[in-house]
matplotlib code that plots the C-alpha trace (Angstrom):
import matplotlib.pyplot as plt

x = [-45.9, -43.8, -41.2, -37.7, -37.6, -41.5, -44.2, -47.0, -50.8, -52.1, -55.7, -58.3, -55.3, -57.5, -60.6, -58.6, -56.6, -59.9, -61.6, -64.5, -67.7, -68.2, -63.9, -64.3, -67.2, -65.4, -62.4, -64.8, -66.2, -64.3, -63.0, -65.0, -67.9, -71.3, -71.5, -68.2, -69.2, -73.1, -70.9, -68.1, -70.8, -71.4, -67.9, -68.8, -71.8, -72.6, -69.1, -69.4, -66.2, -65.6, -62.8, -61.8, -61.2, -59.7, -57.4, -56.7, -55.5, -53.2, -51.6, -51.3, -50.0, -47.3, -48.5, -47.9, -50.3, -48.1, -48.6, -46.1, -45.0, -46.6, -49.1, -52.8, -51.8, -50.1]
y = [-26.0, -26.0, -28.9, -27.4, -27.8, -28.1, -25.5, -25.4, -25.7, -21.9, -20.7, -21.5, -22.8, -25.7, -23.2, -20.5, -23.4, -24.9, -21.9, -23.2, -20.9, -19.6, -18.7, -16.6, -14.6, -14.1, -12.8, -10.2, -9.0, -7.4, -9.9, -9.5, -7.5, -8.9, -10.3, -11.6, -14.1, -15.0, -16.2, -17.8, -19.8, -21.9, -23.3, -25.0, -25.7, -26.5, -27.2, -27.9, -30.2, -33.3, -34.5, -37.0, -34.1, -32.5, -35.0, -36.3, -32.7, -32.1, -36.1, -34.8, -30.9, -33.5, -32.4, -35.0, -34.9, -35.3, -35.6, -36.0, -39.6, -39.4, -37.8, -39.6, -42.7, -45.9]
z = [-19.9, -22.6, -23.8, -25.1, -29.0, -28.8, -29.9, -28.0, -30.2, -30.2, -29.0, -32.3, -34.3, -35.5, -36.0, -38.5, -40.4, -41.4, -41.9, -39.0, -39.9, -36.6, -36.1, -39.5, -37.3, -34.4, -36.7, -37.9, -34.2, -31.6, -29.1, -25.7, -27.4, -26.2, -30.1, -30.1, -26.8, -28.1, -31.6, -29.7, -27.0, -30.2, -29.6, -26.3, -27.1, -30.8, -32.5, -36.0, -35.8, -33.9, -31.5, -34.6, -36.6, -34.1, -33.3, -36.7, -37.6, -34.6, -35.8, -39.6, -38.4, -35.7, -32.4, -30.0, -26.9, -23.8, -20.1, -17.6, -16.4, -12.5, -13.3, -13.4, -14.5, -12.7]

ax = plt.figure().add_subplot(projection="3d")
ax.plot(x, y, z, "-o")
ax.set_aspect("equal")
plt.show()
């Protein structure tokens, strides 16, 4: 869902802007090829990067992490 005025993150947005190893890999394969998903099961399970990094990027690119008001909270 997106918020008006907003843009949304993108797909590996993180992964090309700081040149992750593995996302420089999948760039090279064909997306889908039997390759291209042994490489990219590295993301799920191995990720060189951390959810700090992560989330310290998204605060220093301003991405705001929203959710809305009545939903999982009190």
């Amino acid at each position: 869902m997106s918020i008006e005025g907003f843009v949304d993150y993108k797909r590996r947005e993180f992964c090309n802007d700081v040149s992750c190893p593995v996302q420089v890999e999948l760039n090279k394969l064909e997306s889908g090829s039997e390759e291209y998903e042994k490489v990219r099961k590295t993301c799920s399970t191995d990720c060189v990067y951390t959810t700090w990094q992560f989330h310290h990027w998204l605060i220093e690119k301003g991405y705001l992490i929203v959710r809305p008001q009545n939903e999982g909270g009190k």
